[in-house]
N, C-alpha and C positions, 0 to 999 in steps of 0.2 A: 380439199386440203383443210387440216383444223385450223381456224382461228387463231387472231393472234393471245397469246395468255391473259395479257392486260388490254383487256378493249376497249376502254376506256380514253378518250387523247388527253383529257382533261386531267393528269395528274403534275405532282412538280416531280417527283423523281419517276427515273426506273423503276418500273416493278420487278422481280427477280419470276423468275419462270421455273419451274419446278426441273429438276434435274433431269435428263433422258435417262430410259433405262437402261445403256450403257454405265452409267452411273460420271457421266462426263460433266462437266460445268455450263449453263446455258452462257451464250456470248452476249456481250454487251454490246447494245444499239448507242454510241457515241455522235453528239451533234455537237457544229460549229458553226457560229459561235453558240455556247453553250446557254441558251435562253429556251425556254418552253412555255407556249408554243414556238415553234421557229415560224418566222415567217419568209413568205419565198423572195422578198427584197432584199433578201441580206444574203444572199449568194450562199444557201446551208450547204453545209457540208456530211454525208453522213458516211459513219464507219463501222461495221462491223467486227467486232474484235473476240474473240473468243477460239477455242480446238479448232482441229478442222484441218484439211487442206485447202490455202492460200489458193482466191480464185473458185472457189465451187460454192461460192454461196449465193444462197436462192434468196431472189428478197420479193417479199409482200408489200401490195400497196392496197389498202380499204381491205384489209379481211383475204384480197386474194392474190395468188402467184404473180407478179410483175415482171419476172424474168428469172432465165436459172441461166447458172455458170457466167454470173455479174464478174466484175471486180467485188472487193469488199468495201473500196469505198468511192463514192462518184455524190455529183453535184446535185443537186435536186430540182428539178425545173419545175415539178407540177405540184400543188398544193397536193394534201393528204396524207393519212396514218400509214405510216410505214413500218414494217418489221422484216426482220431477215432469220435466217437460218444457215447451218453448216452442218456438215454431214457427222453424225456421229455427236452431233449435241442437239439441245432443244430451241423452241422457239426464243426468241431475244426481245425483250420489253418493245415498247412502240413508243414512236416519235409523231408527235404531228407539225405539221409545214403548214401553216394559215395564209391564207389571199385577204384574211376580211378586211373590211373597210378601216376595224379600231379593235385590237391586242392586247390583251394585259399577260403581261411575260412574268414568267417567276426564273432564277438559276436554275440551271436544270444539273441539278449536283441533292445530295442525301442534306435534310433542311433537320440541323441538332439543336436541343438546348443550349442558349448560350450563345449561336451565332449571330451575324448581323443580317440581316438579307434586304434586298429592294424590289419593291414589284414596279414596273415600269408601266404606264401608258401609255400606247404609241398606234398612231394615225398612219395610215396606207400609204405606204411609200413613203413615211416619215411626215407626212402631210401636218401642219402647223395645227394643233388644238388647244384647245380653250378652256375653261370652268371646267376642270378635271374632278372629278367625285369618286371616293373609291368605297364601295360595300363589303361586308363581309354577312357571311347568311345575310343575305338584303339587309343588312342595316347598316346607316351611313356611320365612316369611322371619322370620326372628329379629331381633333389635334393638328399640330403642326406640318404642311404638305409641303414638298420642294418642287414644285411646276406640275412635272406629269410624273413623280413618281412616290413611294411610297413607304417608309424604312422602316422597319420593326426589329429594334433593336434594345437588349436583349430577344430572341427569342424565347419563346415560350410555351408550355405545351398547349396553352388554350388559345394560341397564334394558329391553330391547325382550323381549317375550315375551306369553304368556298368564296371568293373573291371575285369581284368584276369592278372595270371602270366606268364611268359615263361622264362623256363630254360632249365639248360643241363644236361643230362641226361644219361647214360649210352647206352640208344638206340640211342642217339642224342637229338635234340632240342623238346620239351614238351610243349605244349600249355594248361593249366586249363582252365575250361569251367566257359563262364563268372559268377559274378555274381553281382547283383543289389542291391547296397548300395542307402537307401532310409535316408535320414538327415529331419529330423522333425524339425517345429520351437520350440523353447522353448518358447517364446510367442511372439503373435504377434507385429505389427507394432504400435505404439502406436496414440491415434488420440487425440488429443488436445481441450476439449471443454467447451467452457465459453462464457461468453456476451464479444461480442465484444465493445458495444459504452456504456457507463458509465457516472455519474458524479462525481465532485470532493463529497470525501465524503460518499460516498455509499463503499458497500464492494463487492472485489475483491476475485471470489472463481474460480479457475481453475482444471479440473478434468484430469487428464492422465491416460487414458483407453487404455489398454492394455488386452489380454484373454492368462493367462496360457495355455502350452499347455494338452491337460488330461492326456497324457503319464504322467506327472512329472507334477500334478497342484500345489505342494506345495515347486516347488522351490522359494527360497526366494530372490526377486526382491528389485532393488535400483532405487530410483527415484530424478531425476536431472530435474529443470528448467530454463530455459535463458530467457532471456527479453535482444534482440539484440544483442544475445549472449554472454550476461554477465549471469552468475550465476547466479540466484536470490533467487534461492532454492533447499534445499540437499544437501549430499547426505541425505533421508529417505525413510522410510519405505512405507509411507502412497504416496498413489497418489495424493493428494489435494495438493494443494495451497491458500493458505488465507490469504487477506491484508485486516484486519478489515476496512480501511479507505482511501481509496488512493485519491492521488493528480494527478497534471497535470505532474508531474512527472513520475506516472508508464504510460504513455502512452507509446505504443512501439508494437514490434511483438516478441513474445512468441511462445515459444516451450518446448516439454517436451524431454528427454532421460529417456528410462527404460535401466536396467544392469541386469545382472547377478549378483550374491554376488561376483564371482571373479573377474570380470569385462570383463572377456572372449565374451561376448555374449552384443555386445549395438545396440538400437534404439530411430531414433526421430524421432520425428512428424514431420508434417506439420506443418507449422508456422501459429497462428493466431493473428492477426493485433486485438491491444487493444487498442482506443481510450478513453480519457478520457478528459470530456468537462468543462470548471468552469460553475460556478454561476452567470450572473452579477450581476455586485455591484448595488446597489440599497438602497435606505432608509436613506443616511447615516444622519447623526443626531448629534446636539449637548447637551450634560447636563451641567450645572455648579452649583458650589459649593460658596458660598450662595446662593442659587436660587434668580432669577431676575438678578442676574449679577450685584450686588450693593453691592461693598464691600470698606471697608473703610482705608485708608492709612496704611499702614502695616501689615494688613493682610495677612492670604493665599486664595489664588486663585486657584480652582482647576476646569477645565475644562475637560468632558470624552465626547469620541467620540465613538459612534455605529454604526454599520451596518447593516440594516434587510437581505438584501439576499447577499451573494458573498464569494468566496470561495476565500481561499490561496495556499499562504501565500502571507500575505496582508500588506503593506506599509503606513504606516503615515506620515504626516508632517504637522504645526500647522503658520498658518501665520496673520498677523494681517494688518489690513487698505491695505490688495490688493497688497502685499509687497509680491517679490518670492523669498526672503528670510525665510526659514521655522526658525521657533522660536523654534521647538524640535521635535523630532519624537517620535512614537508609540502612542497609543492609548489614553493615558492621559499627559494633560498639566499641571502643576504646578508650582505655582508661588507662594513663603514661605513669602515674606515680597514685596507687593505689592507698587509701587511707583505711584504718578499722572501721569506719562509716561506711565503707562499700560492701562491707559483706552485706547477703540478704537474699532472697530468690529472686531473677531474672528473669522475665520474658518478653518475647519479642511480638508485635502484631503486625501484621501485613491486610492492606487493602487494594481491591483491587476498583473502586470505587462504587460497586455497589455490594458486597459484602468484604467481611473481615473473619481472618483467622487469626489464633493464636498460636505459639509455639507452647510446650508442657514447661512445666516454670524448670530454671536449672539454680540448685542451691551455688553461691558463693563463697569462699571461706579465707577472709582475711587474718592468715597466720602471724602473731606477736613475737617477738623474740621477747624468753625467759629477762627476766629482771624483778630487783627489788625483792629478793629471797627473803622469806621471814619465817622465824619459828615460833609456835603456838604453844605454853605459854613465853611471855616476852619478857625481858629483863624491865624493872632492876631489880630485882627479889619476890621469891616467891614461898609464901610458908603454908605447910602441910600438916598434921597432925601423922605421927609416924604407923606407917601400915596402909596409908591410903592408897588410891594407885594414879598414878600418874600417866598424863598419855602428850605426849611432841608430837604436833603436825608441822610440816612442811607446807607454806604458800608463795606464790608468785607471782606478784603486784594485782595481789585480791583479786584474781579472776580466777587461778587454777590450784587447787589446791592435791596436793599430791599424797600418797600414804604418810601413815601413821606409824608412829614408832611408841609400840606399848611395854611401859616399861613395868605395869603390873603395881604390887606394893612394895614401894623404894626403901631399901637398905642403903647401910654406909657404903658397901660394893656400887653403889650407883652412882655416885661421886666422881666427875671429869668435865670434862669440858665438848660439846657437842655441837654440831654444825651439820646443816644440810645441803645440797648441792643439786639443782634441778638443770637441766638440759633439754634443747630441743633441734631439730636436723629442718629447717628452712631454705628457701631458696628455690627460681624456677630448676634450677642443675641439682636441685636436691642434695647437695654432699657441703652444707654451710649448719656447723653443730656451733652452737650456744651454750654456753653455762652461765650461772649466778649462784654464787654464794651466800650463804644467809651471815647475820652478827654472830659472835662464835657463843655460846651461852656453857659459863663457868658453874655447873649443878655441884652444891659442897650438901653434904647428908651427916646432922650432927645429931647426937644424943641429948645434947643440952637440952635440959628442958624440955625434951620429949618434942621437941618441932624441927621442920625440917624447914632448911632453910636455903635458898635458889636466890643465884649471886650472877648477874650477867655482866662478865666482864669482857675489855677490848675487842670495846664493838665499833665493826667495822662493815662498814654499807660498801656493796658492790652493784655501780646500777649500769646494765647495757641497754643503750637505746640503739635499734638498727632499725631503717625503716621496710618491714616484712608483715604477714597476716599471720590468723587465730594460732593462739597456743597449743602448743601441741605439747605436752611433758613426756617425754623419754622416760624418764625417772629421776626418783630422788634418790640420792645415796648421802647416808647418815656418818657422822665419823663420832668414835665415843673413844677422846683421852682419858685413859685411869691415871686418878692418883694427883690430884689436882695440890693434897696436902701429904 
């Protein structure tokens, strides 16, 4: 007959036995009460549990046949390693049943990170002992003992070793035959994994992978992330990380922590380095509000600033004729009652804090309504030497000066009375027209004395003040009364 799979009595759990090649489950060798080693004064119980049909299981005792067509579970009278089997599955882990004189018992259950566990020491037939000592690879464990047993709690994966007890004993000093406490992880080491290099904008998904172990796959796990060891996320449930949108802010090295629910059991990752790069700035651009940038003395003025590529968070400032004095910040400029001081070129600069663009400058153009009409030359008289020639312009409070009216070498036929009329079409709605009239100037053209003599009578000042921007002159139109005498 083969052996049993784990030959060994000396372990704390089951060993699993390789599947038969029917491809069936090997059954499990179950002892009561569940302590390992059993010993035979505790009235063990053992059960075979696994496929099969019920009643045809062969059980092993030391390596060999013990009986076929057992029960599957019955009482145990004799010290030694036992295993069983059932038809149509594989061999089943091994139990050992001890007589010795002095025991060191482990649970005889899968030993995780995190749990608590006790090793006992116990004298033959519960027999009273003394100066209990406990080793681990022969070395004596120090710290705090409770009579004859021994807790290690938390466990731990470097709790995994060989153990014995020694005490005193009525014969003298007692040595327990070792045994081999084996610590499973509860899950493993977690590995941290995402895109490393990013740009602004895009989303941030980090995974923390971790593998329950299968003894215990539905222990319930807490997940913790850092970004340079600041928290950033958890405690929860889920292993992901999700930053719909990040900036040049989350750049950083990232790691995850999984837990245990009671926090007895932690791991982190490995740190991974998250880069995250901007946009540059690019396109920036200016809109205004009237469009063309023609608006008229006391208006609003509203100017937006765009950007086609660049990432933030982004900086404005609004400056005018090449001035490094910004006029306002953020995105839009406004300007509610517009004065002829605001005309000038516009531009806008954006930063995204380590470079800066500009916008191309946009001209502004604060339109004057017409006023203060005057005619060149001006009253109160004007004398000529006859034959000369004479020339009327048209202006409009000295900034716009409009056509000329040539009137050549003046005759007596030039003699009336004359006035000019200038206009202009303002307004964000465009359809707001202006006039102003000039003094009216009374030209008399005499022979006397061979001099020509210019008489500017009932004068009369026409002045509009509207608050609108730069003059624009439509035109001038001239009125010439004949016949003044």
């Amino acid at each position: 007959m083969s052996p049993p799979c784990c030959p060994s009595p000396m372990v704390a759990l089951p060993c699993c036995c390789p599947l038969s090649p029917a491809g069936s489950q090997t059954p499990q060798l179950l002892v009561q009460p569940p302590w390992t080693p059993a010993v035979l004064w505790d009235r063990v119980t053992l059960t075979c549990q696994g496929s099969g049909t019920a009643g045809a299981t062969t059980w092993y005792k030391d390596g060999r046949r013990w009986g076929q067509e057992r029960p599957n579970r019955f009482l145990v009278t004799e010290s030694g390693i036992y295993t069983c089997d059932r038809p149509g599955s594989g061999l089943s882990s091994s139990v050992m049943v001890s007589n010795d004189p002095l025991v060191l018992q482990v649970p005889a259950r899968a030993l995780l990170e995190g749990d608590t566990v006790t090793l006992r020491c116990r004298g033959w037939q519960d027999k009273s002992v003394t100066s209990v000592r406990f080793f681990k690879d022969e070395k004596e464990l120090r710290g705090p003992l409770r009579g004859t047993e021994l807790s290690l709690s938390p466990l731990q994966l470097h709790n995994s070793g060989r153990y014995h007890c020694r005490c005193s004993v009525r014969s003298g000093m007692s040595h327990s035959a070792p045994v081999t406490v084996t610590v499973h992880e509860l899950f493993s080491v977690p590995l941290l994994e995402g895109t490393p290099e990013l740009t602004e904008g895009s989303p941030l998904n980090l995974s923390c992978l971790s593998t329950p172990s299968s003894l215990r796959p539905r222990a319930p796990l807490l997940y913790r992330f850092y970004r340079d060891k600041q928290l950033v996320g958890g405690p929860q449930g889920s292993p992901q990380l999700l930053v719909p949108a990040v900036g040049v802010s989350h750049s950083g090295n990232y790691s995850c922590e999984v837990r245990s629910e009671e926090g007895t059991v932690r791991k982190s990752s490995a740190g991974l380095g998250v880069t995250v790069r901007r946009i540059s700035l690019s396109g920036v651009s200016l809109t205004v509000q009237p469009p063309g940038g023609q608006v008229a003395l006391g208006d609003r003025l509203e100017l937006s600033c765009t950007v086609a590529t660049g990432t933030g968070p982004l900086s404005f400032s609004w400056h005018r004729g090449g001035s490094q004095t910004p006029l306002g910040t953020g995105p839009r400029l406004e300007l509610q009652h517009v004065s002829d001081n605001d005309s000038g070129h516009y531009q806008c600069r954006v930063s995204d804090g380590d470079s800066v663009a500009e916008s191309p400058a946009l001209n502004v153009t604060v339109l004057v309504p017409v006023a203060n009409a005057t005619i060149t030359p001006g009253p109160p008289a004007l004398q000529v030497h006859p034959g000369d020639p004479m020339t009327l312009r048209c202006s409009v409070q000295e900034v716009a000066r409009g056509p000329l009216l040539e009137l050549g070498d003046v005759d007596v036929r030039h003699s009336g009375t004359y006035q000019c009329m200038a206009t202009n079409q303002l307004g964000q709605d465009g359809h707001h027209v202006f006039r102003a009239l000039s003094p009216e100037l009374a030209l008399e053209v005499t022979l006397q004395g061979h001099w020509i003599t210019a008489v500017a009578v009932n004068v009369s000042r026409t002045l509009l003040y509207l608050l609108l921007l730069l003059t624009v002159i439509e035109g001038c139109h001239w009125w010439h009364h004949r016949g003044v005498k």
